[in-house]
C-alpha positions as CSV (number, residue, x, y, z in Angstrom):
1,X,-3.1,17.0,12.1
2,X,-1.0,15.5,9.2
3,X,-2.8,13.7,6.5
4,X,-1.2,10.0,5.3
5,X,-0.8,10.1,2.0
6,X,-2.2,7.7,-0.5
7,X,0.0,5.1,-1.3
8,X,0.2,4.5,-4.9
9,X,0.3,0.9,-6.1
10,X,3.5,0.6,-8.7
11,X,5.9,-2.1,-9.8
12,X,9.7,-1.5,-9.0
13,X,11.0,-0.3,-12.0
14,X,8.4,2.4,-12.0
15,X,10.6,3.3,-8.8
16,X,14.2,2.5,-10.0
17,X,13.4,4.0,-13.8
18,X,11.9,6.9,-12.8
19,X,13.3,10.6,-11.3
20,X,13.7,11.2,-7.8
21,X,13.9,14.8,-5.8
22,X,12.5,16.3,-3.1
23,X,9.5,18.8,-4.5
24,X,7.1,19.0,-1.1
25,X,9.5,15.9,0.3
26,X,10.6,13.1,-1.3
27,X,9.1,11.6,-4.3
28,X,9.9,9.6,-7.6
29,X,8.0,10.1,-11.0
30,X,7.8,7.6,-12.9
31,X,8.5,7.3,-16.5
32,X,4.9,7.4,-17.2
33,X,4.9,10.7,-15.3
34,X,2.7,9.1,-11.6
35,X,4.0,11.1,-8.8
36,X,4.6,8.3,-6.0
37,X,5.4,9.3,-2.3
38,X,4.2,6.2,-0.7
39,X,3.7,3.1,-2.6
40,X,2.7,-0.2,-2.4
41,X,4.4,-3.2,-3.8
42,X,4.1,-7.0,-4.0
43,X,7.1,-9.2,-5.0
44,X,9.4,-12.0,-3.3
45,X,12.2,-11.7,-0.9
46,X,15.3,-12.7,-2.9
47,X,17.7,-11.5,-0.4
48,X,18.4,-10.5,3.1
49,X,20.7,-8.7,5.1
50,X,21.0,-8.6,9.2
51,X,23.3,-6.9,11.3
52,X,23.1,-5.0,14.9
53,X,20.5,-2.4,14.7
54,X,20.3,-3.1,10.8
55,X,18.6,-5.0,8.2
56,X,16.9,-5.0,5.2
57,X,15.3,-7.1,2.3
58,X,15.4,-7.1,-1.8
59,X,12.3,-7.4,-3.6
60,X,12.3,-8.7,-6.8
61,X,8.7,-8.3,-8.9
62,X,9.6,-9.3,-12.2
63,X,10.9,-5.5,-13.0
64,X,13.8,-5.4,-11.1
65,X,14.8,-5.1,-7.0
66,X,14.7,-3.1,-4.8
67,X,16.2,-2.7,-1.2
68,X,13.7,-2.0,1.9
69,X,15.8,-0.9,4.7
70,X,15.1,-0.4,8.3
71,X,16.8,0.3,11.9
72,X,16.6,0.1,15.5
73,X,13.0,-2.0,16.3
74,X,12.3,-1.9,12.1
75,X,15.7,-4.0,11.5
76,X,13.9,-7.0,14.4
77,X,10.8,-6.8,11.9
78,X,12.7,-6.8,8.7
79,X,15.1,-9.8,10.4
80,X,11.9,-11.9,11.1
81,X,10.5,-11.9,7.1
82,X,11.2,-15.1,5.7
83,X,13.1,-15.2,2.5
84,X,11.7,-16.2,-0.7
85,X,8.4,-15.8,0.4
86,X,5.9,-13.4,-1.6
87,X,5.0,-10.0,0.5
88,X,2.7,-6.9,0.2
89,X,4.7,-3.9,1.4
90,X,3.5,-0.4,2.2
91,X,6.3,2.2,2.4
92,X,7.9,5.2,1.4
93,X,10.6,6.1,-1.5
94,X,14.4,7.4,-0.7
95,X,17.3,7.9,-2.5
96,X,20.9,7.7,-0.7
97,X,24.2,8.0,-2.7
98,X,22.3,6.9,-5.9
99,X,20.4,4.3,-4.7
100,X,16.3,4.3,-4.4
101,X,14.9,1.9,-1.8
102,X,12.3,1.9,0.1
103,X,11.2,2.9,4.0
104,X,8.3,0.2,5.5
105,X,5.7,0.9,7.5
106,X,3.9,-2.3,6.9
107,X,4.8,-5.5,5.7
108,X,2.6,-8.5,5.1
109,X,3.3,-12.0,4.2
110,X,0.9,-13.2,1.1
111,X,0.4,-16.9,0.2
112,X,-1.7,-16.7,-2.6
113,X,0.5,-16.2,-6.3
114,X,-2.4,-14.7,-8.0
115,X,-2.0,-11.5,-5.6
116,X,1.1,-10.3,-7.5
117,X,-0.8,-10.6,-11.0
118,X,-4.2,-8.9,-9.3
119,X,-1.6,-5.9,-8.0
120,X,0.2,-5.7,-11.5
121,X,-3.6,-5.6,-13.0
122,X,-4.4,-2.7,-9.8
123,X,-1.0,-1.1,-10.8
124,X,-1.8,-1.0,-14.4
125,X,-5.5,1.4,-13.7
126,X,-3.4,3.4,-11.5
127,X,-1.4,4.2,-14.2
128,X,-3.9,4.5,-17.1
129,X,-5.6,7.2,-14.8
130,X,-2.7,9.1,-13.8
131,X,-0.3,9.1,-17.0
132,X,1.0,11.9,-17.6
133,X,0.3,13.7,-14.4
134,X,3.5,15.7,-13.8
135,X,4.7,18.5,-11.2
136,X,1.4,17.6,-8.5
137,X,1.6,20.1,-5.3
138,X,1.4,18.0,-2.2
139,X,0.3,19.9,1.2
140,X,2.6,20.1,3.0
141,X,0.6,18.6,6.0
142,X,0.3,15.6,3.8
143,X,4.3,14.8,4.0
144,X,4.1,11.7,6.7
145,X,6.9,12.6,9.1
146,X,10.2,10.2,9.6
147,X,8.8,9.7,13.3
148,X,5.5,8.0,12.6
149,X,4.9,4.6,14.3
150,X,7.3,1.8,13.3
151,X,7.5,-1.1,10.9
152,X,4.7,-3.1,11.2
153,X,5.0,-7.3,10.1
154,X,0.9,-8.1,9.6
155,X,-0.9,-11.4,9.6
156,X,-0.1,-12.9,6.1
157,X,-3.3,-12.9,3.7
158,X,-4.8,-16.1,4.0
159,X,-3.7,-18.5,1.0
160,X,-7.6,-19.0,0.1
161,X,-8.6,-15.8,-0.1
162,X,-9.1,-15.1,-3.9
163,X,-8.3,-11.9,-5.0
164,X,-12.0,-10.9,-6.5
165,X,-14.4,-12.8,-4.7
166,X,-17.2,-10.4,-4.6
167,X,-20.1,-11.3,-7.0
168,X,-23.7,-9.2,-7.0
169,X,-26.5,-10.7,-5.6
170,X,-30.5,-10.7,-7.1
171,X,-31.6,-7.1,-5.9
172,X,-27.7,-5.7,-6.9
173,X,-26.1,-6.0,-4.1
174,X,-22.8,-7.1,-3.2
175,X,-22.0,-10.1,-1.1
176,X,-18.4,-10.2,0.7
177,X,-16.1,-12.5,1.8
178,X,-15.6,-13.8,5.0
179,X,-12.2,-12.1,5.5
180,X,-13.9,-8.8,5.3
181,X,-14.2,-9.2,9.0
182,X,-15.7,-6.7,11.7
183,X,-13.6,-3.5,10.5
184,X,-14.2,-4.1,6.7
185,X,-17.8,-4.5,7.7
186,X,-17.9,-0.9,9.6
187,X,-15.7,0.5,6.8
188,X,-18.4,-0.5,4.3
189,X,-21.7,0.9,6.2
190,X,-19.4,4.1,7.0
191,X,-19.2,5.0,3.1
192,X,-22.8,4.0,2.9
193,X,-23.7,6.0,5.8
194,X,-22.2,9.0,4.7
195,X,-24.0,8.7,1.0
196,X,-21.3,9.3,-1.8
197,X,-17.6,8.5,-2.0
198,X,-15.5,9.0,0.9
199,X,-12.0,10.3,0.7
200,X,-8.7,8.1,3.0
201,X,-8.4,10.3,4.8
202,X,-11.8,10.6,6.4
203,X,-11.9,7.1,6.7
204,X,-8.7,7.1,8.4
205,X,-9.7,9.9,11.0
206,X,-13.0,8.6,11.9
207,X,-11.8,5.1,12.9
208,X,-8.4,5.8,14.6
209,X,-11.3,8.1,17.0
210,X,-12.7,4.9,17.2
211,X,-9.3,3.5,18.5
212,X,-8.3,1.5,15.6
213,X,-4.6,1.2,14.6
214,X,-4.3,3.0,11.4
215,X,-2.1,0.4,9.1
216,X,-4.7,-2.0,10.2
217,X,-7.4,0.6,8.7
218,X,-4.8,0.8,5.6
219,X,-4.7,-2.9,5.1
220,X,-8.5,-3.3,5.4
221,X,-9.0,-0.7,3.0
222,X,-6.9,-2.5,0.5
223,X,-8.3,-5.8,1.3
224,X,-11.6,-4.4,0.4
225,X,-10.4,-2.8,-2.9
226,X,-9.2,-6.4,-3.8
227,X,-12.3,-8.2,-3.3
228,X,-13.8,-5.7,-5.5
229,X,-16.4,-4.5,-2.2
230,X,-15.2,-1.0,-2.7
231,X,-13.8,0.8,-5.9
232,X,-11.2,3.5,-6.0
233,X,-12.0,6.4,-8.1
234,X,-11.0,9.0,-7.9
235,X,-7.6,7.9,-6.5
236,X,-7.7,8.0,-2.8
237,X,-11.6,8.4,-2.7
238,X,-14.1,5.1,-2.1
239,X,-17.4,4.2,-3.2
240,X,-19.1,1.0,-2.7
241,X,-19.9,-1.5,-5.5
């Protein structure tokens, strides 16, 4: 069974500035030496391009634009984002005759501002703890293949949601929001239950048995990181507050 790999939260010059090739599959370092596969990304859509069996978007995050591309059923999703609004997008990095952009898997609307200063904040720890890691081996069972499911278009984030809304309680605990919902809940007592941190992939492989859809795991997991319920650390591994 192939393991997803982590995405890596980044800004888009960290893509565009940094060097591409195709080590283990596809990849970009950026010039603070992060290896990123799959990334995440926040920014607005500036621009938009639709044609039969084609589309794609420009991001624009303060740090430059980049292009997300998609075919077949991917250019319908890409066709229905609206333009100038602020997204959260989970995908992987190409290059084709010189040009990086970016393959979706998951795309989500976002209507609060303050997201895209929380993810430069998220972006920046990502790459305090990974400077100057250079040259990392990926399994090869952790390359994602080109066939995996297509582009998913999510719910947006809700526009009240605030990006760290989790505060401790008298005996230490941590409250959560009410957008951690029924998954975030189980995702929670599944870390506790298992007693230490708890790596993506486990997380990921336990509730796709349990017949969730795995980019809604993915965006769970990522809502839960932002409202501070869960930290990160090591990357791709999860502990609770």
């Amino acid at each position: 069974m192939r393991k997803r790999m982590t995405a890596i939260r980044c800004e888009v010059a960290d893509i565009v500035n940094g060097s591409y090739d195709n080590e283990d599959g596809p990849r970009v370092l950026s010039p603070y030496g992060v290896e990123m596969r799959r990334v995440v990304l926040v920014g607005f859509v500036v621009d938009q391009y639709v044609s039969e069996g084609f589309a794609s978007i420009t991001i624009d995050d303060s740090t430059g634009t980049i292009r997300a591309k998609g075919w077949g059923s991917d250019a319908s999703a890409l066709s229905s984002i609206q333009l100038g609004s602020l997204v959260l997008m989970i995908g992987k990095v190409r290059e084709y005759e010189g040009e990086r952009y970016m393959v979706p898997e998951i795309i989500r609307a976002v209507t609060n501002s303050n997201y895209l200063i929380l993810h430069k904040l998220e972006r920046l720890r990502t790459l305090l703890e990974r400077s100057g890691v250079t040259g990392i081996e990926a399994p090869e069972e952790s390359i994602a293949p080109e066939s995996e499911a297509g582009l998913v278009v999510a719910a947006p984030l809700p526009a009240d949601e605030s990006p760290a809304t989790a505060q401790g309680t008298e005996d230490g605990a941590s409250s959560t929001t009410s957008t951690t919902g029924p998954l975030g809940q189980q995702i929670i007592q599944f870390i506790r239950a298992r007693g230490g941190p708890v790596s993506n992939d486990e997380i990921l492989e336990h509730f796709t048995a349990n017949g969730f859809d795995r980019n809604e795991i993915t965006l769970k997991i990522l809502d839960l990181l932002d409202d501070g319920t869960i930290i990160e650390d090591p990357i791709g591994v999860y502990r609770c507050q």
